[in-house]
C-alpha positions as a printed Julia matrix, in Angstrom:
90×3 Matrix{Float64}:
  11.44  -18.86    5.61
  12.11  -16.54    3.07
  15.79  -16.06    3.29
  16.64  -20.34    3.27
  19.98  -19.51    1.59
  21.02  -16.77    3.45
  23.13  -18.08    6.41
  22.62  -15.62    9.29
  21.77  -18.06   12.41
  21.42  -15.09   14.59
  18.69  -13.67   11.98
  16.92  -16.76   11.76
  16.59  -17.07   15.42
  15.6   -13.4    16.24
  12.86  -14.41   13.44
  11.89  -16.93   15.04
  11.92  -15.33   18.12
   9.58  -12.01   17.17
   6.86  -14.44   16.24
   6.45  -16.13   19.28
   7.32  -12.77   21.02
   3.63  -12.34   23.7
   4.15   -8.0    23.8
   4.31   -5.79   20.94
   7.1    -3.96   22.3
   9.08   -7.37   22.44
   8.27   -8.01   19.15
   9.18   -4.39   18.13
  12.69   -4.69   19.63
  13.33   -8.19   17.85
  11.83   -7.04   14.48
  13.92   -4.04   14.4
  17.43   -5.88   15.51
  16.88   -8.0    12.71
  16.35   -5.08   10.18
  19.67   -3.66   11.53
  21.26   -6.96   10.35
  19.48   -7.42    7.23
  19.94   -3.87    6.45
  24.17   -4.08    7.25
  24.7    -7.51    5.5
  22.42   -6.9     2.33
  21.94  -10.74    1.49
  19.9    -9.66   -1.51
  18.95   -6.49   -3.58
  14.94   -5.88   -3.88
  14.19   -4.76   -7.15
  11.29   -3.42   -9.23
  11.52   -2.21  -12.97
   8.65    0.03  -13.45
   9.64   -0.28  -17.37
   7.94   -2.96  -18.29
   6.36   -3.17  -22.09
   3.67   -5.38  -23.04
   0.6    -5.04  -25.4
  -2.76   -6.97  -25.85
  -5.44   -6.53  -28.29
  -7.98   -3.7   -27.98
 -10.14   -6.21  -27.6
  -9.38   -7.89  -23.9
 -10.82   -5.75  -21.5
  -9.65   -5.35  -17.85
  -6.39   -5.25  -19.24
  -3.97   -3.62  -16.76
   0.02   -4.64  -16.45
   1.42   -4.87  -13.34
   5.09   -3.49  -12.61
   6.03   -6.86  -10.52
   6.01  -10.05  -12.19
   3.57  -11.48  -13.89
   2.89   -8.68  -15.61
   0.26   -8.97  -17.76
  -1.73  -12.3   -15.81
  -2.02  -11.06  -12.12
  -5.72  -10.47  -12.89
  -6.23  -12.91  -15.11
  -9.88  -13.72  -13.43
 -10.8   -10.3   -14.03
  -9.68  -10.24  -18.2
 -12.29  -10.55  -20.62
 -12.82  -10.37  -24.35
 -15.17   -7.71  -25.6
 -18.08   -8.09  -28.02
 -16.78   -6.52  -30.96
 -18.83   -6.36  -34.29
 -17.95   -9.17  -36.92
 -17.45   -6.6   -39.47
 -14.34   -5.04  -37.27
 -11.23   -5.1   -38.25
  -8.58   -7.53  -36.69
């Protein structure tokens, strides 16, 4: 659960209690009581920093940073170097 630290037993339990729910409105109500909570006790502050600087050489290709962590590796299958002359400069 991704709020193990957080100790709101009646949160945990109306969790719980929306994923077993069998009706979407059941689930509805139980998803949106525990919003209310989560929204009126704030255990944490969600964050993103879209300014974010890092570089790579002209030659990796595919080379796009990501706002959210990692920045620069969350494609990593997708980076490649490109064939650049011999006679380029570094």
């Amino acid at each position: 659960m991704a709020f193990e630290r957080w100790h709101a037993p009646l949160e945990h339990r109306l969790i719980e209690e929306q994923m077993a729910a069998r009706t979407f409105t059941e689930r509805k109500k139980l998803y949106d009581r525990a919003q209310e909570i989560l929204a009126e006790n704030q255990p944490m502050i969600f964050l993103a920093s879209p300014d974010i600087l890092v570089g790579a050489k002209n030659t990796v290709g595919n080379f796009h940073p990501a706002v959210l962590e990692p920045y620069v590796l969350w494609n990593v299958e997708q980076l490649y170097l490109k064939n650049v002359p011999a006679s380029a400069s570094r």
